[in-house]
C-alpha positions as CSV (number, residue, x, y, z in Angstrom):
1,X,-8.9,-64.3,4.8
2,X,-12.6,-64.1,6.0
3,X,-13.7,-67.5,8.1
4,X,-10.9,-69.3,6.2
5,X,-9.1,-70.5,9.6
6,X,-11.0,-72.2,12.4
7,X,-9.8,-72.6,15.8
8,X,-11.6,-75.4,17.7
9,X,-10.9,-75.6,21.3
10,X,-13.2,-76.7,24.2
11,X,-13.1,-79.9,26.6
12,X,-11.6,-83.0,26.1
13,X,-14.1,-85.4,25.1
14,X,-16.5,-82.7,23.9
15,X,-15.7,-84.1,20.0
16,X,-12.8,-82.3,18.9
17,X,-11.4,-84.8,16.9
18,X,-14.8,-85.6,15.6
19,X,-15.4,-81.6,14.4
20,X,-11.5,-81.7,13.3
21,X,-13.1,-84.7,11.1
22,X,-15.7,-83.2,9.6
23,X,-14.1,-80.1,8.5
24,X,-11.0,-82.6,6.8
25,X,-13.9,-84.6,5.0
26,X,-15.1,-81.3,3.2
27,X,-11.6,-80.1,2.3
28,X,-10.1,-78.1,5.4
29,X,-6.5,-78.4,6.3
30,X,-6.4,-79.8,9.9
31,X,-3.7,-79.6,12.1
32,X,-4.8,-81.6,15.3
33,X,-2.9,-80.5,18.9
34,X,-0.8,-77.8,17.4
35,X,2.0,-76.8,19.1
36,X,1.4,-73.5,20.6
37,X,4.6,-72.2,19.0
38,X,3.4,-73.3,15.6
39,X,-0.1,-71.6,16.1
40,X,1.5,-68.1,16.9
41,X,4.0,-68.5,13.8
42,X,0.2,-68.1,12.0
43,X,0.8,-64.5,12.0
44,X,4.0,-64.7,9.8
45,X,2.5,-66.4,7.7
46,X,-1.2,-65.2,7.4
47,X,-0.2,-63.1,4.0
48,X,0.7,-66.3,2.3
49,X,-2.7,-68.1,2.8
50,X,-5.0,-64.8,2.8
51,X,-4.0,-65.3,-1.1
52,X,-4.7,-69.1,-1.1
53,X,-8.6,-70.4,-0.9
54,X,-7.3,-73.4,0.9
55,X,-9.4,-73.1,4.8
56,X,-7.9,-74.2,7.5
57,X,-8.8,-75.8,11.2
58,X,-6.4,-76.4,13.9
59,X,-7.1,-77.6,17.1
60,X,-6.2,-75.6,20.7
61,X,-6.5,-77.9,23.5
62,X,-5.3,-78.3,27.4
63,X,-2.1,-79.1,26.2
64,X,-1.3,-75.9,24.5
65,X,-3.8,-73.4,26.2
66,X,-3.2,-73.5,29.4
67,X,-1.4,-70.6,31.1
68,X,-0.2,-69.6,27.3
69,X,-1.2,-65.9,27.7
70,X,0.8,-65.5,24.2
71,X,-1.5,-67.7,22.7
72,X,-4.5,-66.6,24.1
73,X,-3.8,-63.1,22.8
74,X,-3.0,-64.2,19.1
75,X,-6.5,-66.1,19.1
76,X,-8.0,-62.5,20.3
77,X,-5.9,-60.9,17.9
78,X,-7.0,-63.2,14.9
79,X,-10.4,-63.2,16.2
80,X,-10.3,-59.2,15.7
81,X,-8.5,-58.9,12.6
82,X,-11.3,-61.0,10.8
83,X,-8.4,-63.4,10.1
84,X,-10.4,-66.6,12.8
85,X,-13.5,-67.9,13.9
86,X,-12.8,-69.9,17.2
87,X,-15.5,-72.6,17.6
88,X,-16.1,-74.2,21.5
89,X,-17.2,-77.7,22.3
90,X,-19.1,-78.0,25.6
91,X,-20.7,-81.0,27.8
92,X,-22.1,-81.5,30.4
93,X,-19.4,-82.8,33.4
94,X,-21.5,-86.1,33.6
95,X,-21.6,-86.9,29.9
96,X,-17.6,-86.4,30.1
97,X,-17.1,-88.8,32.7
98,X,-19.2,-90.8,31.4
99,X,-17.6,-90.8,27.9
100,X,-14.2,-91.1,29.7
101,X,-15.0,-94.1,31.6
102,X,-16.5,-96.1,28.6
103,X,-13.5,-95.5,26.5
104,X,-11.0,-95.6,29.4
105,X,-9.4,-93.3,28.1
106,X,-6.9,-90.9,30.5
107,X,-7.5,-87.2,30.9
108,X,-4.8,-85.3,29.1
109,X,-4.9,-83.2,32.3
110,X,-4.6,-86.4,34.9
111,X,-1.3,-87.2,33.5
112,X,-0.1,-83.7,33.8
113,X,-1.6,-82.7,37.5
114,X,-2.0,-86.1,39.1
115,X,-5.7,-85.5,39.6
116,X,-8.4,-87.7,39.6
117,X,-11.2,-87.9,36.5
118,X,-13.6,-85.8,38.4
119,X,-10.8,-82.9,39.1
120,X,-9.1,-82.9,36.1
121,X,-12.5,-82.4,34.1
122,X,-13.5,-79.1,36.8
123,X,-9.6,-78.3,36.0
124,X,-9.8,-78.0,32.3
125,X,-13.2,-76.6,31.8
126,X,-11.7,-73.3,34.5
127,X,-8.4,-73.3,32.6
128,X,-9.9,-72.8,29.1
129,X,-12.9,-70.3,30.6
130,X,-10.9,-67.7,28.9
131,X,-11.3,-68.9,25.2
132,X,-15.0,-69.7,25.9
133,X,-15.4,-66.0,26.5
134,X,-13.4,-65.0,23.2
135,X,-15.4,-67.7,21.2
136,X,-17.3,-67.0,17.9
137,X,-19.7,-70.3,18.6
138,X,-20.1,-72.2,22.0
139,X,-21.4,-75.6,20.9
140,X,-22.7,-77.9,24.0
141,X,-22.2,-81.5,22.4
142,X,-24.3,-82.9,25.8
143,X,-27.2,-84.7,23.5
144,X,-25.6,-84.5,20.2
145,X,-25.5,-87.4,18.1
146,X,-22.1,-88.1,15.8
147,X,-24.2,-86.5,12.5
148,X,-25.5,-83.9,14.5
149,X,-22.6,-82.8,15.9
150,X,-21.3,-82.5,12.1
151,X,-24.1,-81.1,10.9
152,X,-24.0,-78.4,13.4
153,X,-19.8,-77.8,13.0
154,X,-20.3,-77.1,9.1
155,X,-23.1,-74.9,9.9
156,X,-20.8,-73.0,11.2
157,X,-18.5,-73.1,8.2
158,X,-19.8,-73.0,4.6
159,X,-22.7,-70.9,3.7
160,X,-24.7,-73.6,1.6
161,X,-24.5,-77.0,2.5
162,X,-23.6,-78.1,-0.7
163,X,-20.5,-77.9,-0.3
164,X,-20.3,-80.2,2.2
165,X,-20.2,-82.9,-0.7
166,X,-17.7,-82.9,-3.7
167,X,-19.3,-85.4,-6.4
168,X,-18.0,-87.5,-9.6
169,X,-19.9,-87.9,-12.5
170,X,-18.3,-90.6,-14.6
171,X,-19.5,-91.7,-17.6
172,X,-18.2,-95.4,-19.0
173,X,-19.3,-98.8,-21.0
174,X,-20.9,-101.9,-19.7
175,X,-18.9,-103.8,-21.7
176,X,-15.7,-103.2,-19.7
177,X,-17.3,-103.5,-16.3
178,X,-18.9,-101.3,-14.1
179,X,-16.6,-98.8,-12.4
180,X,-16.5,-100.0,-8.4
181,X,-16.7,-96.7,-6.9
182,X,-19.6,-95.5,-8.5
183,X,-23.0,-95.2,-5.7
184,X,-25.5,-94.3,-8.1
185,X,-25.5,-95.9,-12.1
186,X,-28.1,-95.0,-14.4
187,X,-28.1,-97.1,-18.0
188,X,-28.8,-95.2,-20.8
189,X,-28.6,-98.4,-23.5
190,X,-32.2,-98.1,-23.6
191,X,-32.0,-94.9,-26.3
192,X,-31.2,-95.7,-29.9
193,X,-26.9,-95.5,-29.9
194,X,-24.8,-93.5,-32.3
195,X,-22.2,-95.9,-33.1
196,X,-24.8,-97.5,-35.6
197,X,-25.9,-94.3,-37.3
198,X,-23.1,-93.5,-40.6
199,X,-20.8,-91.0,-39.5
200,X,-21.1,-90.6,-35.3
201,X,-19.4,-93.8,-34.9
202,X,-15.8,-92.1,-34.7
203,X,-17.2,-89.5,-32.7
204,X,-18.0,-89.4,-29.2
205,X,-20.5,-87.8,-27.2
206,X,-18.6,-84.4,-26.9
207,X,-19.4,-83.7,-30.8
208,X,-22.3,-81.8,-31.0
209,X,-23.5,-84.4,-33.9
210,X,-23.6,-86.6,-31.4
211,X,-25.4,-84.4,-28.5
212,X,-27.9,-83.5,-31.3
213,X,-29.0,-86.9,-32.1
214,X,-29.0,-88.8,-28.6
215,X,-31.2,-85.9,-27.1
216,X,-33.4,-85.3,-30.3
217,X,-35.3,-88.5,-29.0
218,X,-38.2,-87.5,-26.8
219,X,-37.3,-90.4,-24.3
220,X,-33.9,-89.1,-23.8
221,X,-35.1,-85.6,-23.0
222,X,-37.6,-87.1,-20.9
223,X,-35.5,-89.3,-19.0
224,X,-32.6,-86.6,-18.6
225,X,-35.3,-84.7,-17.1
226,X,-36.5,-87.6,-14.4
227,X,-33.0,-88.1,-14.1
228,X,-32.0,-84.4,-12.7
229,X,-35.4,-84.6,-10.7
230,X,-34.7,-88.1,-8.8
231,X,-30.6,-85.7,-8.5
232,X,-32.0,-82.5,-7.3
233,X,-34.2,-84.6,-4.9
234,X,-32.2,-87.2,-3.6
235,X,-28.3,-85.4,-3.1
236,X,-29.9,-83.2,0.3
237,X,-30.7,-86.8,1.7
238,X,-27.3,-87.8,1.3
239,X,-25.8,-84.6,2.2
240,X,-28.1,-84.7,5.3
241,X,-27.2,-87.9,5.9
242,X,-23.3,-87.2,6.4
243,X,-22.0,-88.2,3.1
244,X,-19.0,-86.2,1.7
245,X,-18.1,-87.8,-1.8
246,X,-21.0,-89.3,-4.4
247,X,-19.9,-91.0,-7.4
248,X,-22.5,-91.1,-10.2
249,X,-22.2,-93.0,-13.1
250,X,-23.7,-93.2,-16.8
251,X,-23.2,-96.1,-18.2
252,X,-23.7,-97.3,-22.6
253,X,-22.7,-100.3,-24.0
254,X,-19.2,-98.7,-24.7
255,X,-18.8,-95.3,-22.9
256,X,-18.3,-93.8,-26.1
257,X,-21.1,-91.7,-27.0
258,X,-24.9,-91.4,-25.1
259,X,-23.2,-91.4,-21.6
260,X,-20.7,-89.4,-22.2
261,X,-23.8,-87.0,-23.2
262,X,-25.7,-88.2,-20.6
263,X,-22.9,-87.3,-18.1
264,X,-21.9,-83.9,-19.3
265,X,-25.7,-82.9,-19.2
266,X,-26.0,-83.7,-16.0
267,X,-22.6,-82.4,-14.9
268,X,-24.2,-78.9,-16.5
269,X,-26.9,-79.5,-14.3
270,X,-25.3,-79.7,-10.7
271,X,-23.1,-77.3,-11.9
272,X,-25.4,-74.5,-12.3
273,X,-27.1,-75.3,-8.8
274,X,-24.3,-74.5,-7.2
275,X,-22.6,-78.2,-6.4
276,X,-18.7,-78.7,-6.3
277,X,-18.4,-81.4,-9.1
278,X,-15.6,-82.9,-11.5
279,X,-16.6,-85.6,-14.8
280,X,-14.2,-88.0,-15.9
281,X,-15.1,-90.4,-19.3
282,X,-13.1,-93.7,-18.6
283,X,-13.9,-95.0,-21.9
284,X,-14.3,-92.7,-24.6
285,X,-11.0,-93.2,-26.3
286,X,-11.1,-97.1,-26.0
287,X,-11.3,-98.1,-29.5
């Protein structure tokens, strides 16, 4: 299971839950605060999800580090048999006090130790010195912004940022409304449409009749082609903006035949450069 389970750990108020967030938003299964009992049962169970694709993030905090040799020797243990990465969020002390005292929020270590702010922060950060040593990435979160600090957490994860974004093409007609999810909608009515030409009406833009005649116009060719570019220019903006899920939608006057082409052209297109994408056609069977 190779980088399929993520440990995050670090200090409170470093952005934990913010990372744990990030990673849930491009499909991880996050277990926040994991009983430390739960966390070492992972090596029963590690043959089940070495199978399974599914990647996994749990986080190891205060609460269930501290003094847990057993633990700490699993996360060594997973670390070395390739099995975990163990990510580390650092700050500055200031920056945590500071963040602390604008939420005013309590120290999961102040209601433990009956310390003050100040020494439950130079607590935690000697307690968990021993995971900082065994981490794979030591991230200081000091002078991070919230998209920074999610940029740099899936850096850490996937190996192309594009699959930091799952996206929806959807194809449908005008006639029955716009679909309200979609972010982007391109109108193709502007190309001459099937359902008036003797013997595409029935059919729908999955028959290669159809496919044949929509893109043997020159202006649908031309404006798939502007279409992919404005795509293959535009979806590392949004990616780079923080955006996980993008609905694009291709819209006729029913849904029935040049969308649907439309849609499954471009589907083709983000397919073969490497995005995760699904197409649904809301209205090709309406009749």
């Amino acid at each position: 299971m190779k980088n399929r389970l993520f440990i995050i750990t670090g200090l409170s108020g470093a952005g934990k839950s913010l990372a744990l967030k990030a990673l849930e938003d491009i499909g991880f299964f996050c277990i926040d605060n994991m009983p430390a009992s739960l966390i070492i049962k992972l090596l029963d169970i590690k043959d089940d999800f070495l199978e399974d694709e599914q990647k996994i993030a749990c986080v190891v905090d205060i609460r269930n580090a501290e003094n847990n040799i057993e633990l700490f020797e699993l996360i060594v243990r997973l670390r070395k048999e390739n099995i975990a990465k163990v990510i580390f969020l650092d700050a500055n002390e200031k920056i945590i006090l500071d963040r602390y005292k604008e939420t005013r929020r309590k120290h999961p270590v102040m209601l433990r130790k009956n310390l003050s702010l100040e020494e439950a922060v130079k607590y935690e950060k000697k307690a968990l010195s021993p995971l900082y040593a065994e981490s794979d990435f030591i991230l200081d979160t000091s002078l991070l912004s919230t998209s920074q600090l999610k940029d740099r957490i899936l850096s850490f994860v996937v190996k192309d940022v594009k699959e930091t974004i799952t996206i929806e093409v959807i194809s449908f007609g005008f006639k029955y409304g716009v679909p309200s999810d979609v972010d982007i909608t391109f109108d193709v009515r502007c190309l001459l449409n099937p359902f008036y030409v003797s013997g595409l009406k029935e059919k729908n833009g999955n028959d290669e009749s159809v496919i044949d005649f929509v893109f043997s116009q020159p202006e649908a060719k031309i404006l798939l082609e502007k279409y992919t570019d404005l795509l293959d220019y535009s979806l590392p903006l949004y990616i780079r903006e923080g955006k996980s899920h993008l609905t694009i939608g291709f819209g006729c006057t029913g849904g029935k035949h040049r969308s649907v082409a439309f849609c499954n052209a471009v589907y083709n297109h983000l397919k073969e450069n490497g995005y995760a994408i699904s197409v649904h056609h809301r209205d090709i069977n309406r009749r």
